[in-house]
N, C-alpha and C positions, 0 to 999 in steps of 0.2 A: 683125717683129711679125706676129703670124699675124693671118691679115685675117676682120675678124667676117663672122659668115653672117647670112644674110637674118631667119632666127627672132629671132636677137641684135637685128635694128636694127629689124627692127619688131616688137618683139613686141605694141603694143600692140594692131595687125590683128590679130594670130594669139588675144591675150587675146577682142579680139571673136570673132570665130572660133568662139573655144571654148565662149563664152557663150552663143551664137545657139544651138550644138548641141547645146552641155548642155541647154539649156529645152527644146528641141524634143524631146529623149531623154526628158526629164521628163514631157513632156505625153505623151506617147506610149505609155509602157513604164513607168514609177512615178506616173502621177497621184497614189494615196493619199499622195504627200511633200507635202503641204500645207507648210508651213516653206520647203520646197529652192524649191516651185514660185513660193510668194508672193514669197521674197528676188529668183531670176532672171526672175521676169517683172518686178517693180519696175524693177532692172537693163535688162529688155528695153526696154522700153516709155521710159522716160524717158533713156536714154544710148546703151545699145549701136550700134541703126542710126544714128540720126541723126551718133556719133562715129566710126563709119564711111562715111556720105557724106562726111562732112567731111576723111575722109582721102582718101577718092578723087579728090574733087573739088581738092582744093589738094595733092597730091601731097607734094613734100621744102618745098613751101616756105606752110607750114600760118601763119596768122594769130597773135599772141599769145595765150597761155596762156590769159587771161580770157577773149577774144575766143572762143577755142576749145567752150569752158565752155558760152559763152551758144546758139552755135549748135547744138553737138550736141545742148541739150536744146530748143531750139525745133524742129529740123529732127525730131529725133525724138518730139516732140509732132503736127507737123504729120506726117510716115511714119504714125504711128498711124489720127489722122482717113484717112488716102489710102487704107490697110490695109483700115478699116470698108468705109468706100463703095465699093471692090472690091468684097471681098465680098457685099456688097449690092445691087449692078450684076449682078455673076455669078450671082447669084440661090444663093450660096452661105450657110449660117445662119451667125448671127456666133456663136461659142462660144466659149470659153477653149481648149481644140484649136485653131479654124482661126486663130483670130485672134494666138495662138503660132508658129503655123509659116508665117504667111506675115510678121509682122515678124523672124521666125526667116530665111526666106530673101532680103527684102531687105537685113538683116545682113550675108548671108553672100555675097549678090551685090557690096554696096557694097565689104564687106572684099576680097573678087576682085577687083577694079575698082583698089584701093589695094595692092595686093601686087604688081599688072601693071603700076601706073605707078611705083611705087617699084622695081622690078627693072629698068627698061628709062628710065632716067633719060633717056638721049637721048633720046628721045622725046618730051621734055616743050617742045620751044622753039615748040610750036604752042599752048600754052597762054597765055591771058590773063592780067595781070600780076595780082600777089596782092591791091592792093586793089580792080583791080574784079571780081576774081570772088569777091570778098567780096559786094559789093553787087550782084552777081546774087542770089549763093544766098540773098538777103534779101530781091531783087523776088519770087523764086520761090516763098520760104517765104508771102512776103504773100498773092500770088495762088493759091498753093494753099489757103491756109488760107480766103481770102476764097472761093474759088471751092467747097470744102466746106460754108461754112457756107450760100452759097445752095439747094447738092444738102437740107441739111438742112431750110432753112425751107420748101423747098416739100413738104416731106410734111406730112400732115395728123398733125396730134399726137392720140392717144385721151383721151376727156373722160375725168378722174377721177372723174368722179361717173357715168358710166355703165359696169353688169356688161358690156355684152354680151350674147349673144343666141345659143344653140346650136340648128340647127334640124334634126329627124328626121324624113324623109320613109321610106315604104315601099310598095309596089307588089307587083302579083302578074304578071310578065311571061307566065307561065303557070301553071295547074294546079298543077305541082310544082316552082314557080320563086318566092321571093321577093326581090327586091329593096330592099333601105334603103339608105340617104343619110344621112351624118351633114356637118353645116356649122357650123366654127367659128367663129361671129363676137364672138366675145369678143373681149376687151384680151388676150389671151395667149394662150400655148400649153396647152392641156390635156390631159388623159388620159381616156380613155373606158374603159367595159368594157361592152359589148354582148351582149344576150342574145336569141336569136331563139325561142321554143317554139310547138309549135304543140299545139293543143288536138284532144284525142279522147274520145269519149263513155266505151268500153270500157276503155282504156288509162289513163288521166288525161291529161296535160301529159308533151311531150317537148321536151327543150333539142337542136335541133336544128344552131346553130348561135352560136357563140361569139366575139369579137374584140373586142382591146384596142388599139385605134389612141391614137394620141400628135400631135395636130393643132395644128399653126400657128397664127396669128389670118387669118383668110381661107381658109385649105385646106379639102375636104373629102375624105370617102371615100364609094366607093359598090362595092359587094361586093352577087353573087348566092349567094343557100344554098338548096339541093332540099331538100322535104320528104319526108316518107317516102310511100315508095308505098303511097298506099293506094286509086289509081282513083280521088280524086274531091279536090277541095280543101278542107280542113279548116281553121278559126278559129287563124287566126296573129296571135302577141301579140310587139313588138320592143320589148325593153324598154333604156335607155340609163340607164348609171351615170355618176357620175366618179368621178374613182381620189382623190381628197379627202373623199368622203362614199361610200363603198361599200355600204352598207345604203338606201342613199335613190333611189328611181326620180327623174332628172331629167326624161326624155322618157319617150314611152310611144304606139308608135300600134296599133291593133288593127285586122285584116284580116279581114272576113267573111268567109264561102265563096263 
């Protein structure tokens, strides 16, 4: 009998596998597949990793079927929360991108992990017997998941009933130097479009300088623009939009000479 190969007896690693890196090709290279992305990130998020720890973790001699079932969706509920708070530790944004390709690569880690111990079977007689590494990966899951939900309750949650607060400073570091500050303290992230003009008797109003920043809830920018030479400092006006109301001054500060 011709002896199966490795794709043959696992294919269900290799199925992860392909899943992790389809989504990650998805988010990457066709985001507008809305349908492709929603089916494989459902997919991502609630089975692939966490049924690939599962295979790493208990090698040829995996728990029963149901047993199986319950954990890959807890453990990759609990991979998800771990995913966030990375990213959020790393001081990395959490978006439908990053937060793909990093349950995308502990997938593709855990799948690694179950293809190496499933190939080198010998190898397995330093492992713990199958029911208490059951009842690890179920301390583990607890106190991951306990020890996430503490990271979360100590952040301060934003009131729903307060906008926030965007604040526009501006300065003359020199003569032909202006200076503004934009600071986001709203509940979200915004968009600006900034206009800097600077006022002349003979000439009218000149748009000297222009910028559309895209701020955090805490971030700010601060950006210098020269005015035009003209030997002497002239009535500078910095006017602030957002990108949801583009006809409507939000802020506005006015620099004498």
């Amino acid at each position: 009998m011709r002896p199966r190969s490795w794709l043959t007896d696992r294919a269900d690693v290799v199925v992860v596998a392909a899943i992790a890196c389809a989504a990650a090709a998805v988010v990457l290279l066709a985001p507008s597949l809305t349908p492709l992305r929603a089916v494989l990130g459902l997919v991502l998020v609630l089975a692939a990793p966490g049924y690939a720890l599962v295979a790493a973790m208990f090698g040829d001699d995996r728990p029963e079927f149901a047993m199986q079932v319950v954990l890959s969706l807890a453990l990759s509920i609990a991979l998800c929360i771990a995913a966030a708070l990375g990213l959020d530790v790393a001081g990395v944004e959490l978006t439908a991108r990053t937060f793909t390709l990093a349950l995308s690569g502990i997938a593709l880690v855990a799948a690694g992990v179950a293809a190496v111990r499933h190939h080198d079977r010998g190898a397995t007689a330093y492992a713990l017997p199958a029911p208490m590494r059951m009842w690890v990966v179920v301390l583990a899951l607890l106190v991951g998941v306990f020890a996430g939900v503490l990271v979360v309750l100590r952040q301060p949650l934003p009131d729903p009933a307060a906008e926030g607060y965007t604040a526009l400073s501006a300065t003359r570091p020199s003569p032909s130097k202006v200076r503004f500050t934009i600071h986001n303290q709203e509940q979200r992230a915004v968009r600006y479009h900034v206009q800097i003009i600077e006022f002349s008797r003979p000439a009218g109003r000149h748009v000297i300088g222009r910028a559309d920043p895209r701020l955090a809830p805490g971030h700010r920018l601060s950006d210098v623009v020269s005015t035009v030479p003209s030997g002497r400092a002239l009535p500078v006006k910095v006017r602030l939009y957002r990108a949801d109301a583009p006809d409507t001054i939000y802020r506005s500060v006015y620099l004498q000479p």
